[in-house]
C-alpha positions as CSV (number, residue, x, y, z in Angstrom):
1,X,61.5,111.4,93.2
2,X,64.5,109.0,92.9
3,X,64.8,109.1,89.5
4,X,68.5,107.0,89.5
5,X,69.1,106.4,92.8
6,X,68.9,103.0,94.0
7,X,69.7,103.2,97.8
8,X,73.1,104.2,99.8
9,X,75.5,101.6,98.4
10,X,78.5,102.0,100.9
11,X,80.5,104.7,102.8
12,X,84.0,105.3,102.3
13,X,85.9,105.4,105.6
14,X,89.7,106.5,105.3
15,X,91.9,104.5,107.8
16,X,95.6,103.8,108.9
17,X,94.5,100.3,109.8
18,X,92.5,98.2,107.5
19,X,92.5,94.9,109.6
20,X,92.3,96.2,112.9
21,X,89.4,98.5,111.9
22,X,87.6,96.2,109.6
23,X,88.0,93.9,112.7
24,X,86.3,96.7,114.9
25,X,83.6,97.0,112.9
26,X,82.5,93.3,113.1
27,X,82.2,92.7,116.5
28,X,80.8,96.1,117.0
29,X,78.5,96.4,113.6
30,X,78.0,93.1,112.0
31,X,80.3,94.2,109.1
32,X,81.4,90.8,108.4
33,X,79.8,89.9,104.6
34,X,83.7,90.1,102.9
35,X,82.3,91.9,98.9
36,X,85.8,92.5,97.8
37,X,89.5,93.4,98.9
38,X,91.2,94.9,95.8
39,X,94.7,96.3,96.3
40,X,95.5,99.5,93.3
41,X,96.2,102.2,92.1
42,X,93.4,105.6,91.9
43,X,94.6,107.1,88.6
44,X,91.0,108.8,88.2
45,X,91.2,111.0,91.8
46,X,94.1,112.6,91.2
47,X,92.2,116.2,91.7
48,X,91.3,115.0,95.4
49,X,94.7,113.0,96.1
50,X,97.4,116.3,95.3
51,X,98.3,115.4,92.0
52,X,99.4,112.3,91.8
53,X,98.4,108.7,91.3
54,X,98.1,107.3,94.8
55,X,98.4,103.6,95.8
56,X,95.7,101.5,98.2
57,X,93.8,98.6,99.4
58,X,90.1,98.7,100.0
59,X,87.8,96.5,101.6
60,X,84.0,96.2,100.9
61,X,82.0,95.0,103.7
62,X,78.2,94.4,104.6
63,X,75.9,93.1,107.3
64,X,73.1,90.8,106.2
65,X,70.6,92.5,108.3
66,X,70.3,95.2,105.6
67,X,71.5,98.7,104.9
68,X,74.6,100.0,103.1
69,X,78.0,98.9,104.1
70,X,81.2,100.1,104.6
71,X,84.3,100.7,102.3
72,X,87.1,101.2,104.6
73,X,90.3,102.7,102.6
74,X,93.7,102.4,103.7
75,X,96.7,104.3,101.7
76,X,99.8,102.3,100.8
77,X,101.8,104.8,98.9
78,X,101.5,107.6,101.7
79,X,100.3,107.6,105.6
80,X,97.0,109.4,105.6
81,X,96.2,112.6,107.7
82,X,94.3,113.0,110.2
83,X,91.8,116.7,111.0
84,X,94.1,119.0,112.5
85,X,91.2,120.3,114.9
86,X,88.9,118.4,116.8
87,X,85.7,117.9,114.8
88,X,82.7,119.0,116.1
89,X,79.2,119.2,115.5
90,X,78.2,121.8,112.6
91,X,81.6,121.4,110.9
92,X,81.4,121.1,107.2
93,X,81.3,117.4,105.6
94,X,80.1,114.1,107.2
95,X,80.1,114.2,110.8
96,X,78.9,110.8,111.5
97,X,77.1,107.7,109.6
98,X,73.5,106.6,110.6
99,X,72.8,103.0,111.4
100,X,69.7,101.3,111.6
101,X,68.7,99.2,114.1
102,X,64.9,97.6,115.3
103,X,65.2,98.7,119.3
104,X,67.8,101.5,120.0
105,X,67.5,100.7,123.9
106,X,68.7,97.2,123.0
107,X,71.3,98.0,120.7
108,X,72.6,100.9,123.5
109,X,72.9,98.3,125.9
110,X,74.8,95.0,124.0
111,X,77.2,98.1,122.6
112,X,78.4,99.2,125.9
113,X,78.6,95.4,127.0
114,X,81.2,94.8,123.9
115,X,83.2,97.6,125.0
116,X,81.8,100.6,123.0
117,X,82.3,104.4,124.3
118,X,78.4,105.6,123.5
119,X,78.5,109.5,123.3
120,X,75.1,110.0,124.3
121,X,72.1,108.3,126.2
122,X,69.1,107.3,124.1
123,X,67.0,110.1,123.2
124,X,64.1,111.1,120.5
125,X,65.2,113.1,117.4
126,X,62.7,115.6,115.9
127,X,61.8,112.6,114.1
128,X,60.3,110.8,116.4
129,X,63.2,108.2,115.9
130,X,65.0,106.9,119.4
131,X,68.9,107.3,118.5
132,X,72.0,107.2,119.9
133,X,75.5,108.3,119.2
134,X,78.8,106.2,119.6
135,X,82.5,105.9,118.5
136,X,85.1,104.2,117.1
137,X,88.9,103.7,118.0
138,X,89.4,105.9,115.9
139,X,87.3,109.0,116.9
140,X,84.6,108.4,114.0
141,X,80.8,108.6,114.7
142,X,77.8,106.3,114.2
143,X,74.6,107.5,114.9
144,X,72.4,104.8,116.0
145,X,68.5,105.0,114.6
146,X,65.5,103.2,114.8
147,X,64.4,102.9,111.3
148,X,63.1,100.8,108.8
149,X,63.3,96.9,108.5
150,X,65.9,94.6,108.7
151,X,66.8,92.4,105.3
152,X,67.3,89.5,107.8
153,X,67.7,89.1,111.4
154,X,70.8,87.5,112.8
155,X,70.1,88.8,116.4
156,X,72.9,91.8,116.1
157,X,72.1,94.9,117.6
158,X,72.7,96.9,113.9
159,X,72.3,96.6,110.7
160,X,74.3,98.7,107.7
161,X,74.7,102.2,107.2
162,X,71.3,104.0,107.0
163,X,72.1,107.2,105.9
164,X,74.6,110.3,107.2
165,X,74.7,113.4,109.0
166,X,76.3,116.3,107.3
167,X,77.2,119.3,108.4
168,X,76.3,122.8,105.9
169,X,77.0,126.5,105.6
170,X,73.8,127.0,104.0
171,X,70.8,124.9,104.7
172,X,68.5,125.8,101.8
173,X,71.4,125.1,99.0
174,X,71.8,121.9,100.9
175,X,68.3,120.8,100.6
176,X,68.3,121.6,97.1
177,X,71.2,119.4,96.4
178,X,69.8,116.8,98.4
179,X,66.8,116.7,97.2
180,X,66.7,117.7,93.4
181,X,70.0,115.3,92.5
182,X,69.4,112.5,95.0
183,X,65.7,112.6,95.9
184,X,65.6,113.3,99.3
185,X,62.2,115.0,98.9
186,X,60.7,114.4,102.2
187,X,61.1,116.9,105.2
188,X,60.9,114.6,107.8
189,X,61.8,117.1,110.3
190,X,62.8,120.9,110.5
191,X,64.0,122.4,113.9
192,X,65.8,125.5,114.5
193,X,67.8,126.2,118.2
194,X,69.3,123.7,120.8
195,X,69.4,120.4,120.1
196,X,68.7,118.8,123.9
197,X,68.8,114.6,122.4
198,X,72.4,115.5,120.7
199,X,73.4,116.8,124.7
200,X,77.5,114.6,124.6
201,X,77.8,115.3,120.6
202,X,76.7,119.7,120.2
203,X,78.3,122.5,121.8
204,X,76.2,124.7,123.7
205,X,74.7,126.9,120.7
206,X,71.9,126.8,118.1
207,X,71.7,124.5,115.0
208,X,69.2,124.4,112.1
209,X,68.7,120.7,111.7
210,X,66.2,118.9,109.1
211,X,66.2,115.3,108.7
212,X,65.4,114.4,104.6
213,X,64.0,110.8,103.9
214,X,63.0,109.8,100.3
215,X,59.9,109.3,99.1
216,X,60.6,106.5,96.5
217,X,63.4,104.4,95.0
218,X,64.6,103.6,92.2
219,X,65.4,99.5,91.9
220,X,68.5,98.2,91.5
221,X,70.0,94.7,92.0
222,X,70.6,94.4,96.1
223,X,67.5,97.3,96.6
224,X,66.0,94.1,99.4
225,X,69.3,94.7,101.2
226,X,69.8,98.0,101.1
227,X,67.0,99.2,102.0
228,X,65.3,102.9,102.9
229,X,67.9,105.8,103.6
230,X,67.8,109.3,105.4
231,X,69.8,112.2,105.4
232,X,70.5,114.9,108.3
233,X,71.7,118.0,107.6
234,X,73.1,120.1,110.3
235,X,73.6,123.8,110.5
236,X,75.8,126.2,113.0
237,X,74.2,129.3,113.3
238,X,76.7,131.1,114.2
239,X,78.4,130.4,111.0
240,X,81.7,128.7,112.5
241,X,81.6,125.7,110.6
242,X,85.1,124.7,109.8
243,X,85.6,122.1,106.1
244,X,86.4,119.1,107.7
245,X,88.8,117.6,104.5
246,X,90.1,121.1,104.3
247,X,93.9,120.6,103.3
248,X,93.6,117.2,102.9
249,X,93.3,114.4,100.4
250,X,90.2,111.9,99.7
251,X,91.5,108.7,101.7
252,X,92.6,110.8,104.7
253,X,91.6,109.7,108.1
254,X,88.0,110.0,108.3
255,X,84.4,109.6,106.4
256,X,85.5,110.4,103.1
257,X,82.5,109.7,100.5
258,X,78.9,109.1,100.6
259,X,78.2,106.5,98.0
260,X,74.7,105.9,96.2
261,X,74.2,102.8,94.2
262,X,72.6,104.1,90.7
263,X,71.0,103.3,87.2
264,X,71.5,105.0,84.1
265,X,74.4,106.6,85.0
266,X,74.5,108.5,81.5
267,X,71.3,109.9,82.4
268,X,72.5,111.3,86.3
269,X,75.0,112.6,84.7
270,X,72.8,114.7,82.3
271,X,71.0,115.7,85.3
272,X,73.8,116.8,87.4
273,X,75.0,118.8,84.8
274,X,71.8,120.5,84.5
275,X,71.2,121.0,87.8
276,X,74.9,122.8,88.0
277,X,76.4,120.1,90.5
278,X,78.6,118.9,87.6
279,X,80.2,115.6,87.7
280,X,84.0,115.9,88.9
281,X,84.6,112.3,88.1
282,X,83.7,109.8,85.8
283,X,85.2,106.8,85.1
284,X,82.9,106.3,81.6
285,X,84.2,103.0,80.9
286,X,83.5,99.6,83.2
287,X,85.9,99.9,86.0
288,X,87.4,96.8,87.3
289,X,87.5,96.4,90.8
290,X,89.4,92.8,90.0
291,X,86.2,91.0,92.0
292,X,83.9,93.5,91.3
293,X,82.9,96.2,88.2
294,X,81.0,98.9,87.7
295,X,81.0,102.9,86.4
296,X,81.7,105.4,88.9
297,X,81.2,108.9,88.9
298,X,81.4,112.0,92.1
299,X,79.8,115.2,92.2
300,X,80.5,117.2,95.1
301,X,77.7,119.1,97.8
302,X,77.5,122.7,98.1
303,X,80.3,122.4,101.0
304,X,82.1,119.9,98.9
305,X,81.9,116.7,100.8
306,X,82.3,114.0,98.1
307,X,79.1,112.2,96.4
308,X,80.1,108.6,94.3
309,X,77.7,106.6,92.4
310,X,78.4,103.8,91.3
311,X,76.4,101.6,88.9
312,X,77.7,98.3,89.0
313,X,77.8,95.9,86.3
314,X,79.7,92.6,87.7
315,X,79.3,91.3,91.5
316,X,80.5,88.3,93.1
317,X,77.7,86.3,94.9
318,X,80.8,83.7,96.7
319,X,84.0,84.3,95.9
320,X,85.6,81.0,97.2
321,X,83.0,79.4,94.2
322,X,83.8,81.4,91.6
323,X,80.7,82.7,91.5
324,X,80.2,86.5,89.9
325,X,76.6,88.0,88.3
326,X,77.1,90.3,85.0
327,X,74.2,92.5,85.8
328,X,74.6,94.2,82.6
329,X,72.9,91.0,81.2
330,X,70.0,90.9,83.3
331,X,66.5,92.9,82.7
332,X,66.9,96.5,84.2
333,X,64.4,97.5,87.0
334,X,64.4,94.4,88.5
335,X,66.2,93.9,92.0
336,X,68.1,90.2,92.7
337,X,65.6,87.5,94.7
338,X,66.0,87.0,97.8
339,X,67.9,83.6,98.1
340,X,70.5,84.5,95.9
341,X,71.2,88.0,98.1
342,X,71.3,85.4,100.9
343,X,73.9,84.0,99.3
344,X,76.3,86.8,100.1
345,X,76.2,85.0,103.7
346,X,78.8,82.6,102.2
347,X,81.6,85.6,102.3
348,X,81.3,86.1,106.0
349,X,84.4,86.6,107.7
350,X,84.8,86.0,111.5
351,X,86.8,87.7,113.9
């Protein structure tokens, strides 16, 4: 059970190009609902970004047809690095970022008519889910799944971020992490050997794979829009997984946090402790984002791929009005209605 967790708020995406990117992602994903752009410094990571204070601008964006968004990270103070191997399937960290969609043949076909290099065909994942894979300009990958509900149909062929992929050294520790600290508690799927529906992403050798959805949620403010999540965790079995950050900093080119929306932060981080996945970070104190605020805290996997939660306390609902929500005044427990997530609609930004 999800006893903080609140849904996948956002995934951090390091870049070299926040415009051209963020632009990417909005013709190809619907990432067009502008949360926040805040341009300073990270005093907090220094651990993750080699010892000193590093400068940047991030940008917060969502798609109104539900799931988590995107928080694509752009250094000023230094020009980020990219892997120095290709990554493949099975190395350790987050190999790609699951997006939902209602008809994965659909959303295959109006992606390849706006220009987008898909990976693989459509296939069935142990599941039972029809998925995809595709990239971005920059080499990242989205794995396209049929899942869950939309918040609200615009006719796009996604919605937001629906979970990750992640690739372990050790399955069973991974499991455990993801499912005592984050309550992934349901084995949606456990297969051991060749993987024939990721045929374009996998090598030619055998992968432990389990797919992890949650059996309840927590509620926090946007739970309408964020929706359901899933994790998939993915094994090399001949135990050549290589750390994908490895030698690099937090903001580097790449997916560079998974980031889970929380309650009771105070509490998590009792748990984490407890559960010996202590947190690394922790802001403590309201952290202002200058249009947004919130407490943030990471923890990091048994591989070390980097885990934020954030629990916010201010949001802006349209920033051109003026018009912010201190959630720490409202009743806990209680998610937003409906109209006033709608709202968010105001912020769009068009290419």
């Amino acid at each position: 059970m999800a006893e903080f967790i609140c849904g996948i708020q956002q995934v951090g995406i390091g870049t070299d190009n926040l415009e051209k990117d963020w632009s990417w992602y909005r013709k190809a994903f619907s990432m067009d609902i502008n949360v926040f752009v805040d341009e300073a410094e990270a005093p907090l990571m220094t651990q993750y970004t080699g010892n000193e204070v590093q400068n940047r601008v991030a940008a917060l964006a969502l798609n109104m047809q539900g799931g988590g968004g995107f928080e694509i990270w752009q250094y000023k103070s230094r020009t980020p690095v990219k892997a120095n191997f290709q990554i493949n399937l099975g190395d350790l960290g987050f190999l790609a970022v699951r997006m939902k969609t209602k008809n994965a043949e659909s959303a295959y076909a109006e992606l390849k008519s706006l220009g987008v290099h898909a990976l693989t065909q459509v296939e069935e994942n142990p599941a039972g889910n029809k998925h995809f894979y595709v990239q971005d300009p920059a080499g990242n990958w989205f794995n396209v799944v049929e899942a869950g509900t939309y918040f609200k149909d615009e006719q796009n062929p996604t919605g937001g971020v629906f979970g990750a992929v992640i690739g372990v050294s050790n399955m069973d520790k991974s499991i455990a992490f993801y499912r005592d600290l984050l309550g992934f508690d349901v084995v949606l799927a456990d297969s051991t050997g060749f993987q024939d529906d990721l045929k374009g992403v996998s090598e030619n050798i055998e992968y432990r794979r389990v797919i992890l959805g949650q059996s309840s949620q927590e509620i926090g403010p946007v739970n309408p829009l964020l929706g359901t999540n899933q994790i998939e965790l993915i094994q090399r079995l001949d135990g050549k997984g290589r750390e994908i950050f490895k030698d690099r900093f937090w903001g580097d080119l790449g997916f560079i946090h998974l980031c889970f929306d929380v309650k009771r932060m105070s509490g998590l981080k009792e748990k984490a402790a407890q559960l010996e996945y202590p947190f690394t970070v922790d802001s403590a104190d309201s952290f202002d984002m200058g249009k947004a605020a919130g407490r943030f805290g990471y923890v990091e996997d048994p591989d070390g791929a980097l885990i934020e939660f954030v629990e916010t306390h201010k949001i802006p609902i349209v920033e051109k009005w003026g018009w912010y929500l201190d959630l720490q005044k409202r009743k806990p427990g209680k998610s937003l209605p409906k109209w006033l997530i709608r709202c968010f609609s105001f912020n769009r930004v068009k290419n």
